[in-house]
Backbone atoms as SQL, in Angstrom:
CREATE TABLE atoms (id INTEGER PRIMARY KEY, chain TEXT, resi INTEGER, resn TEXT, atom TEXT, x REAL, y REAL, z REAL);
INSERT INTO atoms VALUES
  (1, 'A', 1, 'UNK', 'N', -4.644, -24.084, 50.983),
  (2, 'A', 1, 'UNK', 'CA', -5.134, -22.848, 51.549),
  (3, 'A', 1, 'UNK', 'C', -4.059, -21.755, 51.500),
  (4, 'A', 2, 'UNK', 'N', -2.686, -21.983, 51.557),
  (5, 'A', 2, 'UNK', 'CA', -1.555, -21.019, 52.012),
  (6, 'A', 2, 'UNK', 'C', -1.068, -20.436, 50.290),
  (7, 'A', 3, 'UNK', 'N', -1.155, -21.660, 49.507),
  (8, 'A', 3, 'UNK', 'CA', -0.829, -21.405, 48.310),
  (9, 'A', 3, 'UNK', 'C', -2.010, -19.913, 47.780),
  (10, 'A', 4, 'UNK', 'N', -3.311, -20.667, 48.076),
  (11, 'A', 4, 'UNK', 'CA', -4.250, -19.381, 47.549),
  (12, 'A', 4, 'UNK', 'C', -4.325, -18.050, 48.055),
  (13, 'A', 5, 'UNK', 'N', -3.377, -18.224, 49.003),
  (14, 'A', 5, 'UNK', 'CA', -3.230, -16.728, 50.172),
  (15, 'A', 5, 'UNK', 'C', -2.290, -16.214, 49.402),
  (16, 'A', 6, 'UNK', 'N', -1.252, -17.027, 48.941),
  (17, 'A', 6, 'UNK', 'CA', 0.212, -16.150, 48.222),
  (18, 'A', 6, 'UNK', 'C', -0.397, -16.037, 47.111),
  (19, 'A', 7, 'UNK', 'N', -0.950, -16.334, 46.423),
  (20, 'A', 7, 'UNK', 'CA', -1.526, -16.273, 44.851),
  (21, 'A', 7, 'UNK', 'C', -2.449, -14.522, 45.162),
  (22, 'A', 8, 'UNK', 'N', -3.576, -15.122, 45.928),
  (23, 'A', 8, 'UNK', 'CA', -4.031, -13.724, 45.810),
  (24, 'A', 8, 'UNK', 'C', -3.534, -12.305, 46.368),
  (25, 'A', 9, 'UNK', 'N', -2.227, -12.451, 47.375),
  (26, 'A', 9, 'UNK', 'CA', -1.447, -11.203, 47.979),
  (27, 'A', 9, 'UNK', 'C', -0.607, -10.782, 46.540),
  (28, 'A', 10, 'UNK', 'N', 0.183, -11.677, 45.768),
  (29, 'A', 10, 'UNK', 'CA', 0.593, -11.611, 44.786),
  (30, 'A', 10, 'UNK', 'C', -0.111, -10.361, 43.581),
  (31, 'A', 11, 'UNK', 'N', -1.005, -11.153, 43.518),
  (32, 'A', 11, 'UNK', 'CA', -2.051, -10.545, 42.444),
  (33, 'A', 11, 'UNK', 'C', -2.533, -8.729, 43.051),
  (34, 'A', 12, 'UNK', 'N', -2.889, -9.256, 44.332),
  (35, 'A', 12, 'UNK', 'CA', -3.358, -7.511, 44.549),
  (36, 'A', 12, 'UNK', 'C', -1.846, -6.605, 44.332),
  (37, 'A', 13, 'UNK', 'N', -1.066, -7.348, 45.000),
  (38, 'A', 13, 'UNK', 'CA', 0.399, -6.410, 44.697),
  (39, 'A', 13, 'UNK', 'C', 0.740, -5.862, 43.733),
  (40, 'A', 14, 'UNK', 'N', 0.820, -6.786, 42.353),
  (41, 'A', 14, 'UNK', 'CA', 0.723, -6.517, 41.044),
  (42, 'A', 14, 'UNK', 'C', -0.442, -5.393, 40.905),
  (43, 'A', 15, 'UNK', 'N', -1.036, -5.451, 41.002),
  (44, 'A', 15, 'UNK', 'CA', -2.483, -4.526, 40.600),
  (45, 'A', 15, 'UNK', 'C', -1.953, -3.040, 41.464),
  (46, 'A', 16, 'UNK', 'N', -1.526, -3.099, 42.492),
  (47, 'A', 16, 'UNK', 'CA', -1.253, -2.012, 43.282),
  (48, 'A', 16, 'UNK', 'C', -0.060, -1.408, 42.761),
  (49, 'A', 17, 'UNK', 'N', 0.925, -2.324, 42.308),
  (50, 'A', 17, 'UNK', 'CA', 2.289, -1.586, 41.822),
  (51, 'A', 17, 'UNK', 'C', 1.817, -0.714, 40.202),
  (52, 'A', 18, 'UNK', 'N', 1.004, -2.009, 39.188),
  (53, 'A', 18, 'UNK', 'CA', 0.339, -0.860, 38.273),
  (54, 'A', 18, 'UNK', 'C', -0.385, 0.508, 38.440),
  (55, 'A', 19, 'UNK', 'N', -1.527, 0.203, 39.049),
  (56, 'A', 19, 'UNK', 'CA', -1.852, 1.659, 39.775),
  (57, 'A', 19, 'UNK', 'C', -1.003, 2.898, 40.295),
  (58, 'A', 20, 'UNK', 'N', -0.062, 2.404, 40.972),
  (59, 'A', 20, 'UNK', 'CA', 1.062, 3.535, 41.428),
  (60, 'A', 20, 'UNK', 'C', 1.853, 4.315, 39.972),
  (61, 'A', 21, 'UNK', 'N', 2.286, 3.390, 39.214),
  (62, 'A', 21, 'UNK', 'CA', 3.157, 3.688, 38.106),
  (63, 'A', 21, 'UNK', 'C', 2.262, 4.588, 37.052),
  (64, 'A', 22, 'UNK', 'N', 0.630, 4.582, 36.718),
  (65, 'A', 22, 'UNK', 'CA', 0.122, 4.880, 36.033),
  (66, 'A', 22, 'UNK', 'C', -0.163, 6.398, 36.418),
  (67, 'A', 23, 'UNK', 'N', -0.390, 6.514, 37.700),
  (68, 'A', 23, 'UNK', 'CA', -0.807, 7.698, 38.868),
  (69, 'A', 23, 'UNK', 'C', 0.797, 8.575, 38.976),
  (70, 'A', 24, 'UNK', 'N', 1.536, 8.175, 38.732),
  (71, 'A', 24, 'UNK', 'CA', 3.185, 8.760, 38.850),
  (72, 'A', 24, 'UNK', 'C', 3.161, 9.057, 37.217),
  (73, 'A', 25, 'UNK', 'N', 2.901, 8.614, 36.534),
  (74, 'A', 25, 'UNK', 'CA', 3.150, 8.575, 34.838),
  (75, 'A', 25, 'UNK', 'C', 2.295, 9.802, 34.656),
  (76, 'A', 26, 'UNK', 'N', 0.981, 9.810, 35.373),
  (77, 'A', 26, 'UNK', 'CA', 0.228, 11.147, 34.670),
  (78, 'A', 26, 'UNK', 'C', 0.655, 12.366, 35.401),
  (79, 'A', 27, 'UNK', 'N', 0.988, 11.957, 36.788),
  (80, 'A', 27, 'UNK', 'CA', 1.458, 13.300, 37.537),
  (81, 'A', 27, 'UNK', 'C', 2.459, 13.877, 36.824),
  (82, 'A', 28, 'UNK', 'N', 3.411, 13.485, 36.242),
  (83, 'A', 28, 'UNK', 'CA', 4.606, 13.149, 35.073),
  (84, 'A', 28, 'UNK', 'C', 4.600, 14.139, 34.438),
  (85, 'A', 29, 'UNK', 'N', 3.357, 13.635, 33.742),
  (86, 'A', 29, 'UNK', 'CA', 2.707, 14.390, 32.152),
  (87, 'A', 29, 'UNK', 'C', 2.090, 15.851, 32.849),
  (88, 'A', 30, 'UNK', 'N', 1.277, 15.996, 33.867),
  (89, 'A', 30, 'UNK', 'CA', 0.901, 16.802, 34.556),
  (90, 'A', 30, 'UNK', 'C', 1.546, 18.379, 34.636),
  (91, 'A', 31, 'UNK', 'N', 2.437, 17.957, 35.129),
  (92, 'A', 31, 'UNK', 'CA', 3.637, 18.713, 35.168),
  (93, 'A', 31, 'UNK', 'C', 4.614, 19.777, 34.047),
  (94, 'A', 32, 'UNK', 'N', 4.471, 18.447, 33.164),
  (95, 'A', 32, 'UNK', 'CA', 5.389, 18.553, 32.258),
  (96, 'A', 32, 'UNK', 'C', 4.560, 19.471, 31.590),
  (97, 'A', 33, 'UNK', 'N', 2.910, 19.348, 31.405),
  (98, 'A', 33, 'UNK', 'CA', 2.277, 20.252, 30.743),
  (99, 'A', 33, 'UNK', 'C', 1.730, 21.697, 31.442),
  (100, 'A', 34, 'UNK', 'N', 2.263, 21.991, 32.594),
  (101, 'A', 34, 'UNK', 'CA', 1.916, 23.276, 33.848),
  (102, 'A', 34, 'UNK', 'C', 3.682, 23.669, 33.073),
  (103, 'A', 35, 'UNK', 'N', 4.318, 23.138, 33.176),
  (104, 'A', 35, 'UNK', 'CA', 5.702, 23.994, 33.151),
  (105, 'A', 35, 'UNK', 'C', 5.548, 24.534, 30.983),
  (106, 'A', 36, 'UNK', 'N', 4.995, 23.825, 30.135),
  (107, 'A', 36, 'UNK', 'CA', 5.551, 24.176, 29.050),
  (108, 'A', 36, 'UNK', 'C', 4.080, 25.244, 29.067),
  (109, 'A', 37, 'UNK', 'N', 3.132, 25.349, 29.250),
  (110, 'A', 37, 'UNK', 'CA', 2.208, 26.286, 29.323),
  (111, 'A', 37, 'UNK', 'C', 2.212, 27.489, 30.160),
  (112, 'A', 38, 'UNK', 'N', 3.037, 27.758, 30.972),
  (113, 'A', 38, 'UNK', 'CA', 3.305, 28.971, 32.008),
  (114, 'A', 38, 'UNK', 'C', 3.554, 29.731, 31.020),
  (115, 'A', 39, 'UNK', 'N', 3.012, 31.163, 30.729),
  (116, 'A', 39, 'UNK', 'CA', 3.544, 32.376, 30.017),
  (117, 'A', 39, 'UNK', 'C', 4.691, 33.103, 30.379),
  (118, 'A', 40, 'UNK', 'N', 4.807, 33.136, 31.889),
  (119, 'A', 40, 'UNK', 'CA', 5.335, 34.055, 32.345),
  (120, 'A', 40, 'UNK', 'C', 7.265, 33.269, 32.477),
  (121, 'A', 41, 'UNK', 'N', 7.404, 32.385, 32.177),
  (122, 'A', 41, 'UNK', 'CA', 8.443, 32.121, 32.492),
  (123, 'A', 41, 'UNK', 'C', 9.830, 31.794, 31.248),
  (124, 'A', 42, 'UNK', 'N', 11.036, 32.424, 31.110),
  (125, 'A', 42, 'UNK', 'CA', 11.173, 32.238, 29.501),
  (126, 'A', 42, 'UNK', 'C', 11.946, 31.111, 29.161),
  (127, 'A', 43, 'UNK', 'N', 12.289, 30.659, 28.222),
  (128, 'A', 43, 'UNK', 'CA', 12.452, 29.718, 27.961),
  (129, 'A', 43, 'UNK', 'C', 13.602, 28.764, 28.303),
  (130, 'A', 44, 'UNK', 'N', 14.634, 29.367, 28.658),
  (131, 'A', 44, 'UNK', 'CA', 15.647, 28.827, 29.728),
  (132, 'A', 44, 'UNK', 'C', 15.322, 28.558, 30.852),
  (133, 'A', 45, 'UNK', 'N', 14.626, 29.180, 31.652),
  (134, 'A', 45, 'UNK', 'CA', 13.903, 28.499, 32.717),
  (135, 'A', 45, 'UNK', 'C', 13.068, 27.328, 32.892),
  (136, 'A', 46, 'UNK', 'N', 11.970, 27.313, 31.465),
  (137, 'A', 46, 'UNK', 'CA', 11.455, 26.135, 31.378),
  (138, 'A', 46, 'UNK', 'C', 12.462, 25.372, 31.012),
  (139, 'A', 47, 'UNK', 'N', 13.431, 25.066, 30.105),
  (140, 'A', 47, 'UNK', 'CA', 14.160, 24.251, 30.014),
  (141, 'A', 47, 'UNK', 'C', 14.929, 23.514, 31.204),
  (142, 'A', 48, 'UNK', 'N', 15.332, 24.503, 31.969),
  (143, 'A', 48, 'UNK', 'CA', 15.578, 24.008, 33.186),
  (144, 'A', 48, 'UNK', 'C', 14.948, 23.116, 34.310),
  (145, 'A', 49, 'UNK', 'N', 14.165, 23.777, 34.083),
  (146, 'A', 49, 'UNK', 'CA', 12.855, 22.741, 34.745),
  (147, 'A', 49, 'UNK', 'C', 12.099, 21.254, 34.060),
  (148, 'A', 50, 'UNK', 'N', 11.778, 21.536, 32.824),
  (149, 'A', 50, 'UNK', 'CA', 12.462, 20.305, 32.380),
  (150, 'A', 50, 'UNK', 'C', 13.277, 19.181, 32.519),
  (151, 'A', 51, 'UNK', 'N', 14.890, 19.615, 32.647),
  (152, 'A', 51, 'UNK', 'CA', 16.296, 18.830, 33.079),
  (153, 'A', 51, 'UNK', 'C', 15.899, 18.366, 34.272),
  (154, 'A', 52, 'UNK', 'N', 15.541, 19.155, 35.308),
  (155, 'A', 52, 'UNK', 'CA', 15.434, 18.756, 36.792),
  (156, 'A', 52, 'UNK', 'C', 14.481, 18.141, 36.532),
  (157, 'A', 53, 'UNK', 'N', 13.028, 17.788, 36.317),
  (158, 'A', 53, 'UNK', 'CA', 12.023, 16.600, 36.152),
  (159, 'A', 53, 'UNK', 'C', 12.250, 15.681, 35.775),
  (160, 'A', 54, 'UNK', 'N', 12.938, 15.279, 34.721),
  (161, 'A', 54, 'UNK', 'CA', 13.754, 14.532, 34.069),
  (162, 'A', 54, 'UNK', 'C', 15.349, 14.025, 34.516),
  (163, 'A', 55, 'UNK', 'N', 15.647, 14.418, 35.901),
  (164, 'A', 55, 'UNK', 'CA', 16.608, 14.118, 36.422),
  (165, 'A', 55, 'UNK', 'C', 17.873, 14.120, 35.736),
  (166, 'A', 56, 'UNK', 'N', 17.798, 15.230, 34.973),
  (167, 'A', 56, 'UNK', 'CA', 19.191, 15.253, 33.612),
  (168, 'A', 56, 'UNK', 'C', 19.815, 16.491, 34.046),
  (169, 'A', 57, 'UNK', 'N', 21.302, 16.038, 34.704),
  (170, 'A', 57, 'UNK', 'CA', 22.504, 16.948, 35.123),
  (171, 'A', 57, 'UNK', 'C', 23.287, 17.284, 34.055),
  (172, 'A', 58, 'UNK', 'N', 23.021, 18.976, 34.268),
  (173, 'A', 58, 'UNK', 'CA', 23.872, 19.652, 33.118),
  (174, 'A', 58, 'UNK', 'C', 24.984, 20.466, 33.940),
  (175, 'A', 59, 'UNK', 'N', 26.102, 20.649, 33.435),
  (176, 'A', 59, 'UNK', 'CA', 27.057, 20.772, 33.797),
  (177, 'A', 59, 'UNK', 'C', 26.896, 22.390, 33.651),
  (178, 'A', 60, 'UNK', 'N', 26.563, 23.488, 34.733),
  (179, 'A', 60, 'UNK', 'CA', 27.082, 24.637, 33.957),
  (180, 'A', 60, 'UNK', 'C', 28.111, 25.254, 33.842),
  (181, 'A', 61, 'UNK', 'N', 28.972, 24.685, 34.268),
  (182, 'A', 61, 'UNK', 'CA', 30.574, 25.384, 33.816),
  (183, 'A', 61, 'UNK', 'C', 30.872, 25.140, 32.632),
  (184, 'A', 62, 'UNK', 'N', 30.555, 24.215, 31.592),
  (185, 'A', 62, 'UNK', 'CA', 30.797, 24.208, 30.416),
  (186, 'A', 62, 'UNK', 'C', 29.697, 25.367, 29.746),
  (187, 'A', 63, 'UNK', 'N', 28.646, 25.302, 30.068),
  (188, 'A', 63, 'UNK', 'CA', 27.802, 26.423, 29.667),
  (189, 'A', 63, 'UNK', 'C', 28.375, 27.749, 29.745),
  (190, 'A', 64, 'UNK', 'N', 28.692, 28.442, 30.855),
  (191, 'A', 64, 'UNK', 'CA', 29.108, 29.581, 31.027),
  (192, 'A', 64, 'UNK', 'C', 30.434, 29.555, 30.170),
  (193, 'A', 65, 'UNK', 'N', 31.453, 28.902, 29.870),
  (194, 'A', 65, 'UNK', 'CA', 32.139, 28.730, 28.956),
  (195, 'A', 65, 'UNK', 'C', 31.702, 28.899, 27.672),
  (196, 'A', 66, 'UNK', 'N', 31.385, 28.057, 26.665),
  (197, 'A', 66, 'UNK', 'CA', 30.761, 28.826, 25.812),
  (198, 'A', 66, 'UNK', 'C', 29.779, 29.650, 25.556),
  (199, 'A', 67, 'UNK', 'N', 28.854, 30.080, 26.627),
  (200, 'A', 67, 'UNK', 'CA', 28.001, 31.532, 26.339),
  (201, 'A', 67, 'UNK', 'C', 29.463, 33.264, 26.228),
  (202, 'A', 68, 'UNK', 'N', 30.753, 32.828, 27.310),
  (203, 'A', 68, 'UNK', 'CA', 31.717, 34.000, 27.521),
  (204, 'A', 68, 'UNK', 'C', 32.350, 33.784, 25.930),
  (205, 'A', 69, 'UNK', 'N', 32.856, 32.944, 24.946),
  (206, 'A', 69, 'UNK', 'CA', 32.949, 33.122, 23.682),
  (207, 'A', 69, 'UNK', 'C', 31.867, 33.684, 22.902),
  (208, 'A', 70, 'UNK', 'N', 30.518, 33.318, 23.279),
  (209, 'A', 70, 'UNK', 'CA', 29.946, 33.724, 22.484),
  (210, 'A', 70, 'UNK', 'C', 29.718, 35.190, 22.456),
  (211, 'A', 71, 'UNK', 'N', 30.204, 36.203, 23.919),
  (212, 'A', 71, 'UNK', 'CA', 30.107, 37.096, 23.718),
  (213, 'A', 71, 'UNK', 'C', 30.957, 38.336, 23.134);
């Protein structure tokens, strides 16, 4: 009886952790497609927004460094 209790808590868990990941995956995509479709915003900004969704730290002191050569 105890075995078929852990078998089936098991199983819904699994099923519940897929569901979450699939529902996070499209919110994901969601997103990702509201930020590259905005008109109004230019393209360094979306990029930025981008990095931050994507949890990717850019350093801007090296940036501002080479944008002041480039000018």
């Amino acid at each position: 009886m105890s075995v078929r209790r852990i078998v089936k808590a098991a199983f819904f868990c699994g099923v519940g952790l897929v569901a979450v990941k699939t529902i996070s995956s499209q919110k994901h995509k969601n997103d990702v497609k509201k930020i590259l479709s905005d008109d109004y915003m230019d393209d360094h900004t979306k990029i930025e927004l981008m990095q931050d969704l994507n949890g990717i730290k850019v350093d801007h002191k090296k940036d501002k460094k080479f944008n002041h050569c480039e000018k």
